[in-house]
C-alpha positions as CSV (number, residue, x, y, z in Angstrom):
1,X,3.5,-13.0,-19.7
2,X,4.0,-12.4,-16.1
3,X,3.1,-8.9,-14.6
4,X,4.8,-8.0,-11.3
5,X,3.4,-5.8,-9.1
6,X,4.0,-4.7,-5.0
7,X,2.8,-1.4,-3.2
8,X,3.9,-0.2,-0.1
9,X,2.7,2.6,2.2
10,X,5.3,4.8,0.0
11,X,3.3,4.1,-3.5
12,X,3.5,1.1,-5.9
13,X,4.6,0.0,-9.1
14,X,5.2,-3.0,-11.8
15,X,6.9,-4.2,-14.6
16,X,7.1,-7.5,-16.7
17,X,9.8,-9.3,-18.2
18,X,8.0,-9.6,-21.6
19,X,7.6,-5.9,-21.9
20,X,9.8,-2.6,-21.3
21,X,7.7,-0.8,-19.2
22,X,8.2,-0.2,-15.8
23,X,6.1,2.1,-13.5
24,X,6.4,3.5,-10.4
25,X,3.2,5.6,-8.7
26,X,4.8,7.3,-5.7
27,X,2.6,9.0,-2.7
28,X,3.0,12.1,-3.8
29,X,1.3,11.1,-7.6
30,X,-1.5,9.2,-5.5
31,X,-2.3,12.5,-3.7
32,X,-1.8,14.9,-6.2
33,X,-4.4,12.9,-8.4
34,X,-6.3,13.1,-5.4
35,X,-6.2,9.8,-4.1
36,X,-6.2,10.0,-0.3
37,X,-3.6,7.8,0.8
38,X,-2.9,7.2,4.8
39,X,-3.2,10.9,5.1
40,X,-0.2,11.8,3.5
41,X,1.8,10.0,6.2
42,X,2.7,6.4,7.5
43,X,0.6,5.1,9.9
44,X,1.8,4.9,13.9
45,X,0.9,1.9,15.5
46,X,-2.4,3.9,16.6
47,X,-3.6,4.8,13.5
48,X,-3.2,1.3,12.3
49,X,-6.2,0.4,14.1
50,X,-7.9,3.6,12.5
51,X,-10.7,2.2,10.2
52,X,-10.5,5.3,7.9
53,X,-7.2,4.6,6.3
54,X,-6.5,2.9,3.2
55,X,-5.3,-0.9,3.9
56,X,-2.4,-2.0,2.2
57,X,-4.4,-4.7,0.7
58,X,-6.0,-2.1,-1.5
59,X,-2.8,-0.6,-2.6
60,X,-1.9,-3.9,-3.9
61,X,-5.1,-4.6,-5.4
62,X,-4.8,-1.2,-7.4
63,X,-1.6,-1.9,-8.3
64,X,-2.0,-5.4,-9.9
65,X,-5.0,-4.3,-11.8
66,X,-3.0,-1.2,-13.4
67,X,-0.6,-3.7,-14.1
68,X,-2.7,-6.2,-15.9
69,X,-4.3,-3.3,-17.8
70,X,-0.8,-1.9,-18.9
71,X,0.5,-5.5,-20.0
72,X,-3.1,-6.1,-21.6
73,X,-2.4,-2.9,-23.5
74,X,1.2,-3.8,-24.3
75,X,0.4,-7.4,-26.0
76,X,-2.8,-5.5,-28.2
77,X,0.2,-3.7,-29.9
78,X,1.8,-6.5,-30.9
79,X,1.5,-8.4,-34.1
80,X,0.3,-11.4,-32.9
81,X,-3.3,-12.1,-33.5
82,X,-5.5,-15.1,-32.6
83,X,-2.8,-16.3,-30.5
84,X,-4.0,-17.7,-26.9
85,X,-2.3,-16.0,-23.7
86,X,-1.5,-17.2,-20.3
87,X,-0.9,-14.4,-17.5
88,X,0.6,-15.0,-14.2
89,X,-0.1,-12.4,-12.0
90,X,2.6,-12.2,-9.5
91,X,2.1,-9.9,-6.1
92,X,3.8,-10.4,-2.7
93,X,0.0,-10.3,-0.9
94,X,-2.3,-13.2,-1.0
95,X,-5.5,-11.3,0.0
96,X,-5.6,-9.1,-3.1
97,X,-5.1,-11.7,-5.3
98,X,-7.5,-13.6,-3.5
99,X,-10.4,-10.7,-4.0
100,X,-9.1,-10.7,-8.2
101,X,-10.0,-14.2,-7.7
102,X,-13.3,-14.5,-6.4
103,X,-14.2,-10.9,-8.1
104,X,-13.4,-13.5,-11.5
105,X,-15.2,-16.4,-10.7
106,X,-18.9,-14.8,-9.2
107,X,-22.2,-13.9,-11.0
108,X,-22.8,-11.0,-8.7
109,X,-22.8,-7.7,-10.4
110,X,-21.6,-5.7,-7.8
111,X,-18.8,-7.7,-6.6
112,X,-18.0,-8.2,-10.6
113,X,-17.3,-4.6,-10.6
């Protein structure tokens, strides 16, 4: 199975090509399930350097995992049992699948989570 997943200052969203669900979170959702996103605006080139506001990177992040969890949930209503899967994530941003990767691979409890 391959998820496929991108976010943008605008919301994010995935889909598969094994499965016939595909998602879309817009800002507006994000905020009114109170998740404070870039203060309800794109950033200017000044509040890019504003520490307070959400990186893209963690869009991205959020939006992969919701799309694992939805494909995960997809192939448990299947018939197949027993049967071994490979999942290729696919995202357009290295650094969030870089923090999936080492969050994977450590022993470190709070990193795990």
């Amino acid at each position: 199975m391959t998820p496929i997943s991108d976010a943008s200052y605008d919301g994010l969203g995935g889909w598969a090509l094994e499965h016939p669900c595909v998602w879309r979170l817009s800002k507006q959702d994000m905020k009114s399930s109170g998740f404070i996103m870039l203060r309800g605006k794109d950033p200017t080139e000044e509040e890019k350097e504003d520490k307070q506001l959400d990186h893209i990177n963690v869009l991205e992040f959020i939006a992969v995992i919701l799309n694992i969890w939805i494909a995960v949930r997809y192939l448990m209503l299947l018939p197949i049992r027993n049967a071994h899967i490979i999942m290729n994530v696919l995202a357009d941003n290295t650094s969030a699948l870089s923090w999936m990767q080492h969050a994977a691979r450590t022993k470190r409890p709070a990193v795990r989570n």
